[in-house]
C-alpha positions as CSV (number, residue, x, y, z in Angstrom):
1,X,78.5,-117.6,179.6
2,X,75.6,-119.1,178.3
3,X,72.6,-118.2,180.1
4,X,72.7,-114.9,178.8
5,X,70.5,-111.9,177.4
6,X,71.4,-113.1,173.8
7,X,68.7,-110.7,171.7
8,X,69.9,-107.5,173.8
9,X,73.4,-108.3,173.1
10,X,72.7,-108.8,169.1
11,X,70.5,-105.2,169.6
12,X,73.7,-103.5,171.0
13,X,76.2,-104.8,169.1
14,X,77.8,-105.9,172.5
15,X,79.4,-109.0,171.2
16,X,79.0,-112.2,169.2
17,X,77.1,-115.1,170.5
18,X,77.1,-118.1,169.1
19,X,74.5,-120.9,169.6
20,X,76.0,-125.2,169.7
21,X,74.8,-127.3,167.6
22,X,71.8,-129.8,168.6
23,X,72.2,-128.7,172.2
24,X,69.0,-127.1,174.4
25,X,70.5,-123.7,174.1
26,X,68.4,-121.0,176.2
27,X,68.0,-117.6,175.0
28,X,66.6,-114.7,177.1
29,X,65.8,-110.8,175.9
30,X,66.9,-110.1,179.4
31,X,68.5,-106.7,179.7
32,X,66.6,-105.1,176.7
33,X,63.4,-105.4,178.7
34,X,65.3,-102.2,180.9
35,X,64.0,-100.0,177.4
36,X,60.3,-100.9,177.5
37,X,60.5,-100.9,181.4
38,X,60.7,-97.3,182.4
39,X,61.1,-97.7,186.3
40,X,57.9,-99.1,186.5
41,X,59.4,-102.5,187.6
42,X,56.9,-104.1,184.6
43,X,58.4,-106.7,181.8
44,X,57.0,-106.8,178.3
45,X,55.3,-110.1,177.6
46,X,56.8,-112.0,174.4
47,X,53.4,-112.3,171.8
48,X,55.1,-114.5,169.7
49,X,58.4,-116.2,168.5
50,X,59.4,-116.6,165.1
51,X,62.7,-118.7,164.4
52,X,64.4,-119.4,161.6
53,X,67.0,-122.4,160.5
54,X,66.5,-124.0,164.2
55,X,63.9,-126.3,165.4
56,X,62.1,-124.3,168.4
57,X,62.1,-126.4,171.8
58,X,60.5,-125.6,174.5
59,X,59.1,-121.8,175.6
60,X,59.2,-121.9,179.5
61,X,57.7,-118.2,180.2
62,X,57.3,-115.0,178.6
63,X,61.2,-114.7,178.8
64,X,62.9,-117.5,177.4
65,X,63.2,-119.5,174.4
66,X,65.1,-122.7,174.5
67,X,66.4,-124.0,170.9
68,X,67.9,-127.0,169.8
69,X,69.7,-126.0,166.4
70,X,70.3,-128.1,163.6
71,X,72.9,-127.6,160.7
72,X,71.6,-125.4,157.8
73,X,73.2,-124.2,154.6
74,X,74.8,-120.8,156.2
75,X,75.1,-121.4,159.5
76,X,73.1,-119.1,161.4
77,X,69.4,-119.0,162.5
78,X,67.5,-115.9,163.4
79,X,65.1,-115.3,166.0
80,X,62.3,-112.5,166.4
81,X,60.5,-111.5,169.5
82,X,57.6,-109.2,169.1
83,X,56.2,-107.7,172.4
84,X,53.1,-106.8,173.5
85,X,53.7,-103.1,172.7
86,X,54.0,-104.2,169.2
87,X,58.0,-104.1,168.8
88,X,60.3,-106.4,167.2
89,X,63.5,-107.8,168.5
90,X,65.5,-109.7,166.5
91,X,68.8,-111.6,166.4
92,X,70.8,-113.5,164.1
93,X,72.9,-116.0,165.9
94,X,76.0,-118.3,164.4
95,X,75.8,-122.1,164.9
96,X,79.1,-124.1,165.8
97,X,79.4,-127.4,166.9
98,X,79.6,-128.6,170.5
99,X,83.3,-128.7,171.7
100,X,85.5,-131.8,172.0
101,X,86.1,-133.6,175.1
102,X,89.4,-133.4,176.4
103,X,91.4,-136.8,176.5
104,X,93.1,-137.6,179.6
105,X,94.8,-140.6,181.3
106,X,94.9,-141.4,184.7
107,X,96.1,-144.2,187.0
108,X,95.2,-144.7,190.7
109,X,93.3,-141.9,190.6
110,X,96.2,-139.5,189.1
111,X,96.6,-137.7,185.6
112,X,99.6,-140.0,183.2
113,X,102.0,-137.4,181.7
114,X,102.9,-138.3,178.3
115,X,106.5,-140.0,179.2
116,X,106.5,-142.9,181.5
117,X,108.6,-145.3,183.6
118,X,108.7,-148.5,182.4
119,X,109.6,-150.7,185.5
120,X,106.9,-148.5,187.5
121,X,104.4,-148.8,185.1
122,X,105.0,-151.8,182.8
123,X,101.8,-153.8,185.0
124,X,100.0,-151.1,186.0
125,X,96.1,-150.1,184.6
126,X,95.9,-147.1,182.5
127,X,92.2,-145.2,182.2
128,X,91.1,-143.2,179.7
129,X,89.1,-140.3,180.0
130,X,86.6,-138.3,178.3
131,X,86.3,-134.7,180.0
132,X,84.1,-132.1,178.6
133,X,84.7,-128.6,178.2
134,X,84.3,-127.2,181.3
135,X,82.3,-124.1,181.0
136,X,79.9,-126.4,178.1
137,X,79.4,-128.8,181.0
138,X,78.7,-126.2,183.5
139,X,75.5,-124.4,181.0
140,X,74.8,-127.7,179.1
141,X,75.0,-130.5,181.6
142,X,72.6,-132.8,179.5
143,X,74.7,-132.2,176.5
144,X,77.8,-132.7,177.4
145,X,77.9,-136.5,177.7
146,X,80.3,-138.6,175.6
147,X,81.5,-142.4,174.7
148,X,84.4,-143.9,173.9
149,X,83.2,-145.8,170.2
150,X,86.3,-147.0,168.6
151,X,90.2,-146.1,169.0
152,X,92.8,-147.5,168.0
153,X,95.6,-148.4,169.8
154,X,99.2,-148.9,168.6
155,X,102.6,-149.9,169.9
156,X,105.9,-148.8,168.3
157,X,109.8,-149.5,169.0
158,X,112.0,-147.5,167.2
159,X,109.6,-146.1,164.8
160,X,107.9,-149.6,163.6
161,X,104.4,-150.6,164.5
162,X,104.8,-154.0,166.6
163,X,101.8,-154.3,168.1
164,X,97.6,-152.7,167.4
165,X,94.2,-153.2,168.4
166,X,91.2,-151.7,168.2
167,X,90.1,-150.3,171.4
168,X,86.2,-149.8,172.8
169,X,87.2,-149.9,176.6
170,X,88.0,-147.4,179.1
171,X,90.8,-149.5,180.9
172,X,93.9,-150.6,179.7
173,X,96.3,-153.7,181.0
174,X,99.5,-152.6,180.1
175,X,100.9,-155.7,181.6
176,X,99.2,-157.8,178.5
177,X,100.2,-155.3,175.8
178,X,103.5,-156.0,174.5
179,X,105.1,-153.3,175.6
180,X,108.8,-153.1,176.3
181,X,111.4,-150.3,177.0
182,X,111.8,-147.5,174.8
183,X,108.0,-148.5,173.7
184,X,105.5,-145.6,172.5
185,X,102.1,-146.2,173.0
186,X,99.9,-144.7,170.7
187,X,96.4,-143.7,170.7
188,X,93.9,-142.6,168.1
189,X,90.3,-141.7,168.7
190,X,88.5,-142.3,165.8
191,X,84.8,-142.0,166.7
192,X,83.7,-140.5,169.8
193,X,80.0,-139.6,170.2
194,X,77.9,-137.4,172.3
195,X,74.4,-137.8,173.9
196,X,72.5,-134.7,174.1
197,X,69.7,-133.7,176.6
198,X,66.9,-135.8,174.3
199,X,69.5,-138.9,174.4
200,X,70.0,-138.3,171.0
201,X,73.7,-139.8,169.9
202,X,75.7,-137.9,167.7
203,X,79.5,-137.9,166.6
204,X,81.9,-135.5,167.7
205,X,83.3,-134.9,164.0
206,X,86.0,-132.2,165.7
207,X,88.2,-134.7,168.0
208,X,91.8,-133.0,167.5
209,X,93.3,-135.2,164.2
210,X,96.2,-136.5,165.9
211,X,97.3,-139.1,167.9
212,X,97.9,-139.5,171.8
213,X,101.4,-140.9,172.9
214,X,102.7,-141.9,175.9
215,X,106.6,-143.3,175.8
216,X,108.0,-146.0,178.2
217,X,111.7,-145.2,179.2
């Protein structure tokens, strides 16, 4: 989950939280404010924010802190709150890279297993998808947007490459490929980027290192 009490969490050692990479991520001191709140159904007003190793965003209330981090040399970035009783909260938070999208294929509409039937399929259009992680899409909408850049695409018979291209397209004509029973069709992503919430493009260096293969029998 990512619209979380991050600070708290770092406070009580409740569990690691990691913030993505060049994404709007939004922090909250949320549950701590329970310790400064007594019963009296008041909130402690944030004086200032001090961050470290991340380039500070936007501050939408007394609450919340929205960062957009950036690579550094160890990272993590820390953040300090200090209250208007004079406290300070800190946390130290890890910075990982925004998750892959998932690659599938569909046609009319349905999902394309990886082993096909030639006669059925030898003329039919094959689409290739680009699904983000589905709880990243659910906090990060704006963030989890990707392309299709460059792939490349390669049929084999028996082991030997008869047939490649380079691919920048979402649909595929397998009826002008030269495809052929017993035919693997092979598929490499080799850049994929990702538009973040500023439209900023960036590319998604952790696509899985392997190819995708669908075989005609």
């Amino acid at each position: 989950m990512f619209l979380f009490s991050v600070l708290s969490s770092f406070v009580e050692q409740a569990e690691s939280i990691s913030l993505y990479q060049d994404c709007a991520n939004t922090l909250s001191i949320g549950d701590i404010f329970k310790k400064y709140n007594q019963g009296r159904g008041e909130l402690p007003v944030v004086k200032q924010w001090w961050v470290e190793g991340a380039v500070k965003v936007h501050i939408p209330d007394d609450f919340r802190l929205v960062l957009e981090p950036k690579r550094n040399g160890t990272g993590f970035t820390s953040v300090q709150a200090k209250l208007k009783d004079g406290s300070i909260v800190k946390g130290k938070f890890a910075i990982k890279l925004a998750p892959p999208p998932s690659i599938y294929f569909l046609n009319k509409g349905k999902m394309v297993k990886d082993t096909l039937d030639f006669e059925t399929y030898k003329s039919e259009l094959l689409v290739i998808k680009l699904s983000p992680d589905q709880e990243f899409r659910e906090f990060f909408p704006q963030d989890a947007r990707y392309k299709l850049q460059d792939a490349k695409l390669v049929i084999r018979k028996g082991g030997e490459e008869v047939f490649s291209e380079i691919l920048q397209k979402y649909q595929l004509d397998l009826s002008s490929l030269k495809l052929e029973k017993g035919s693997t069709l092979e598929i490499t992503f080799d850049k994929v980027l990702r538009s973040n919430y500023r439209g900023d493009v960036y590319p998604v260096t952790n696509m899985p290192n392997k190819p995708y293969q669908i075989h005609f029998k």
